[in-house]
N, C-alpha and C positions, 0 to 999 in steps of 0.2 A: 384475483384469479382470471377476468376477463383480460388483465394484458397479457401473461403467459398465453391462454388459449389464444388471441387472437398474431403473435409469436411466439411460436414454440421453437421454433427451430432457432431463432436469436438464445432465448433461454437457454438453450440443451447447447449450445455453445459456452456462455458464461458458466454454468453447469461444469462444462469441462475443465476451463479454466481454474475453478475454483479445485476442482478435483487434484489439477496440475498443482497448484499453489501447495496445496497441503501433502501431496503427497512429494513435493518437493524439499519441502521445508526437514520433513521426517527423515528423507535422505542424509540432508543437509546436518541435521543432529545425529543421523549414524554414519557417517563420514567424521567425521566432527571427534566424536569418543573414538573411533579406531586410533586417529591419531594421522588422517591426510588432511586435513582441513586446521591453519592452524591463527591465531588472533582470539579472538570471538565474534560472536555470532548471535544477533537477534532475528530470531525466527514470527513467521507473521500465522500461525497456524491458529484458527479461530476466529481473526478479524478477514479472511478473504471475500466477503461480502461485501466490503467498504472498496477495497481498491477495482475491484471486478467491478461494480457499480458503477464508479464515476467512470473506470477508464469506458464503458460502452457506450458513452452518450460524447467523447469529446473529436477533434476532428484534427487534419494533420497539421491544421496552425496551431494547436494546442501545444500548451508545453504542462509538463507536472514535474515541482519539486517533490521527492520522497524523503522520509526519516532514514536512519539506520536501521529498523525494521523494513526495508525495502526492497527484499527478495520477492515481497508478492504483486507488487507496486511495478514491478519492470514486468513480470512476467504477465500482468494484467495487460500493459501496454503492449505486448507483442514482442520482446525483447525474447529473443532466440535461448530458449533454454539449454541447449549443449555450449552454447558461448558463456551465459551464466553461470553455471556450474562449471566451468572450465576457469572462472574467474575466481570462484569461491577454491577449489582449489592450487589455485597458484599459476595455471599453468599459462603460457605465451598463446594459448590460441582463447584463451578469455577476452570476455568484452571490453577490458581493458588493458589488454595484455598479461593478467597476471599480476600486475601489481595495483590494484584498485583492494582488494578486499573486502569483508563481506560490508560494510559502513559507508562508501566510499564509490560505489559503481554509478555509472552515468552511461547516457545511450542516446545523445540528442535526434539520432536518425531514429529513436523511438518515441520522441517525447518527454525520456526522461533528460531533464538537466543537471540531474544529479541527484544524490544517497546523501544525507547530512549526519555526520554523527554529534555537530552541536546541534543542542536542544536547542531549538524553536531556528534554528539555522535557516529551514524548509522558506520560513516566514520570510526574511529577507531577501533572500534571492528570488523569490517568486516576484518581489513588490519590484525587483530588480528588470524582471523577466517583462513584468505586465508593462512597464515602460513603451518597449520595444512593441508589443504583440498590442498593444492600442492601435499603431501605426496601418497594423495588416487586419483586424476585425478577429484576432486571436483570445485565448482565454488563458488564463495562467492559477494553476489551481497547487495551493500547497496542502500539503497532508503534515499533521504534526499531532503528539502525544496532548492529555491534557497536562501533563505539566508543563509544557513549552507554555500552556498560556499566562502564569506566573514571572515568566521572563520579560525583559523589556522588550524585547523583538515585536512582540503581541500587539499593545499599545501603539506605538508609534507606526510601526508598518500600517495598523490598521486604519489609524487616524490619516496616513498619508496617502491612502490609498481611497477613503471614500471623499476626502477634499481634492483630489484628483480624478475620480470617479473610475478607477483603474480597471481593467476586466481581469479581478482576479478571485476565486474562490478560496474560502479558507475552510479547510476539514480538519477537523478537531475530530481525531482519534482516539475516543474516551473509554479507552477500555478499565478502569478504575483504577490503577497503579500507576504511579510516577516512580518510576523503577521497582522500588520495594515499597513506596509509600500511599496508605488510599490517599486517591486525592480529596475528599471530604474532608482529613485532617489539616492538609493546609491550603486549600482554596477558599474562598470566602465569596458566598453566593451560587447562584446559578452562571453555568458558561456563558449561554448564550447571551445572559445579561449586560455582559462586556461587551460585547455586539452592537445588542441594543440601543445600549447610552450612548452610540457615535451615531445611531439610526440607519444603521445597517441589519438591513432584510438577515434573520436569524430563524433558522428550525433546529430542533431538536430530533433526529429520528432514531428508527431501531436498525443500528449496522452488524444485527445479525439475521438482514432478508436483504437480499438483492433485488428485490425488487423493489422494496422500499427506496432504496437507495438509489436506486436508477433511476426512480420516478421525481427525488428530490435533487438527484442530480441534474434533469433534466432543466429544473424550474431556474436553479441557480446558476449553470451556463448561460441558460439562454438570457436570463436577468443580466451578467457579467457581456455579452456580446453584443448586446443590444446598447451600452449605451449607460446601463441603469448602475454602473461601479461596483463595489464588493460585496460577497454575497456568503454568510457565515450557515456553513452546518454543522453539525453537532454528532457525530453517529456513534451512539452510543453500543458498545460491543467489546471484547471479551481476547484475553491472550489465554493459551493454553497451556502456555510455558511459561517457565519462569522469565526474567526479564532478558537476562544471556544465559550462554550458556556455562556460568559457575553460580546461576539461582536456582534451588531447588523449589522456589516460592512456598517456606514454609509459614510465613505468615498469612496465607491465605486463609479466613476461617474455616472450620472443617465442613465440607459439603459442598463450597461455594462452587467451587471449578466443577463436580458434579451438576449441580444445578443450569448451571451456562451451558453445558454438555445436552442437554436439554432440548435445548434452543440451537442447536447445533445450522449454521448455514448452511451445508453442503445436503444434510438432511433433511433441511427444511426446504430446499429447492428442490430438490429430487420429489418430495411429496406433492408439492403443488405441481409441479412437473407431471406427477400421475393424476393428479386428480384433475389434471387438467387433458386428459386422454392421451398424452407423449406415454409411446410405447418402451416398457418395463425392459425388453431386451436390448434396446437404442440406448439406455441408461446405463446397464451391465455391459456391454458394448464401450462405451467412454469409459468406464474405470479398468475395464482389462484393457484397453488400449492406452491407458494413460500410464498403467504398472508396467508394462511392456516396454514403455519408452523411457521410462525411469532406469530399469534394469540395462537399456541402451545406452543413457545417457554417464549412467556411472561406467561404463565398461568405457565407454571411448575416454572420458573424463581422465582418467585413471593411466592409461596411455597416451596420452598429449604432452608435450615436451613441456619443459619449464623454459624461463626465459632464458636467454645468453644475460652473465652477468656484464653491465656495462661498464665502463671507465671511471669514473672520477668527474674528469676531465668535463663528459659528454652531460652532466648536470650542473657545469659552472656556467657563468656569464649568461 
């Protein structure tokens, strides 16, 4: 509580962000069923904690690989929400004109260097990334599910990165499914333990507080920029949705997603946020102004051209 009170106004920003993420994602699934949004779609609503977190502590040498859940992961970075959603729908004035789709978006002028829709994907291009970003005193932080850590990407990235002493962080996004599957049924051990055995610095936190998260994101940049090589978190936290959008996530025990709902991050900031004396209308204030720009952002959305189809020709050679 003393870091909120002695930054409130940082907070009541990530706050909003978070606000943003989730109320974007909602859009993004009632767009999605009308039938303007068309592929699929992994929505990040319940883990906003994690991406909000690390993005407040990293700086513009930084770079972050995101998963395919990566709507919340760009909009944490600063990536322009009307270009977002211009891109989740198709249209030419999207971040990547229209043809990146919801898996697949990247924003280097944001940090992001990309959306991976192969699992543990994140993992190699970040080890790809920290090369370069040793060079300038940069950080390179990839975000991955925990089933990516069953891939070989895991291992070897991670073994070549702390024999290199590379500045890069690895977050392990353990929200308990590896699409449909708990990862208890086929992971063997503890996460962080895979970490451990290369003797790389490993926490385990709760990525459903942002504050938690910012405070371990803190530790682990600054470990990775100094010098000190890879540096593994764990942030254990929670989807609200199915995996895409054609999971109804009926194998989730009965109660469980009530339970995490619980624990909710956007409500668990907003509380400490009051109990920490940030004023109750400044609160109310950030969520009408966040609904308001939602309701903006699909109107212009919805109106933006689509692309000119190209040639053939103009994607040979």
């Amino acid at each position: 509580m003393a870091t909120i009170a002695a930054e409130t106004e940082r907070y009541l920003e990530l706050y909003r962000r978070m606000v943003l993420i989730r109320g974007f994602e909602d859009l993004i699934q009632s767009l999605f069923l009308r039938g303007e949004i068309y592929g699929t779609t992994h929505l990040y609503s319940g883990q906003e904690a994690v991406a909000v977190g690390v993005a407040s502590v990293l700086e513009e040498r930084d770079r972050v690989a995101a998963t395919y859940r990566g709507h919340g992961h760009a909009l944490a970075l600063g990536v322009e929400p009307q270009a977002l959603l211009d891109e989740m729908l198709g249209r030419a004035t999207g971040i990547n004109g229209g043809r990146a789709g919801s898996m697949n978006i990247n924003s280097p002028k944001d940090r992001l260097v990309g959306s991976f829709g192969i699992v543990g994907g994140t993992i190699a291009a970040a080890t790809g990334v920290a090369l370069a970003l040793k060079r300038v005193g940069g950080v390179a932080v990839c975000q991955f599910g925990d089933g990516a850590i069953n891939q070989g990407y895991f291992p070897e990235c991670l073994n070549f990165c702390m024999v290199l002493r590379l500045p890069v962080v690895f977050l392990c996004e353990n929200n308990g499914y590896g699409e449909y599957t708990p990862f208890q049924t086929v992971t063997a051990g503890a996460i962080r333990a895979r970490a451990e055995a290369m003797e790389v610095p490993a926490e385990t936190i709760d990525g459903m507080d942002v504050v938690a998260v910012r405070d371990a994101a803190l530790r682990a940049v600054a470990h990775a920029r100094e010098g000190g090589g890879p540096y593994f978190l764990e942030a254990v936290t929670y989807r609200y949705v199915g995996h895409s959008r054609s999971d109804p996530g009926a194998y989730r025990p009965a109660g469980e997603l009530d339970e995490w709902k619980k624990r909710d991050p956007i409500l668990r900031l907003r509380d400490d946020l009051l109990e920490a004396g940030a004023n109750g209308a400044a609160l109310d204030e950030i969520d009408a102004s966040v609904a308001e720009q939602l309701v903006e952002l699909e109107r212009r959305g919805l109106a933006a051209p689509f692309p000119e189809p190209r040639a053939t020709s103009e994607f040979s050679g």
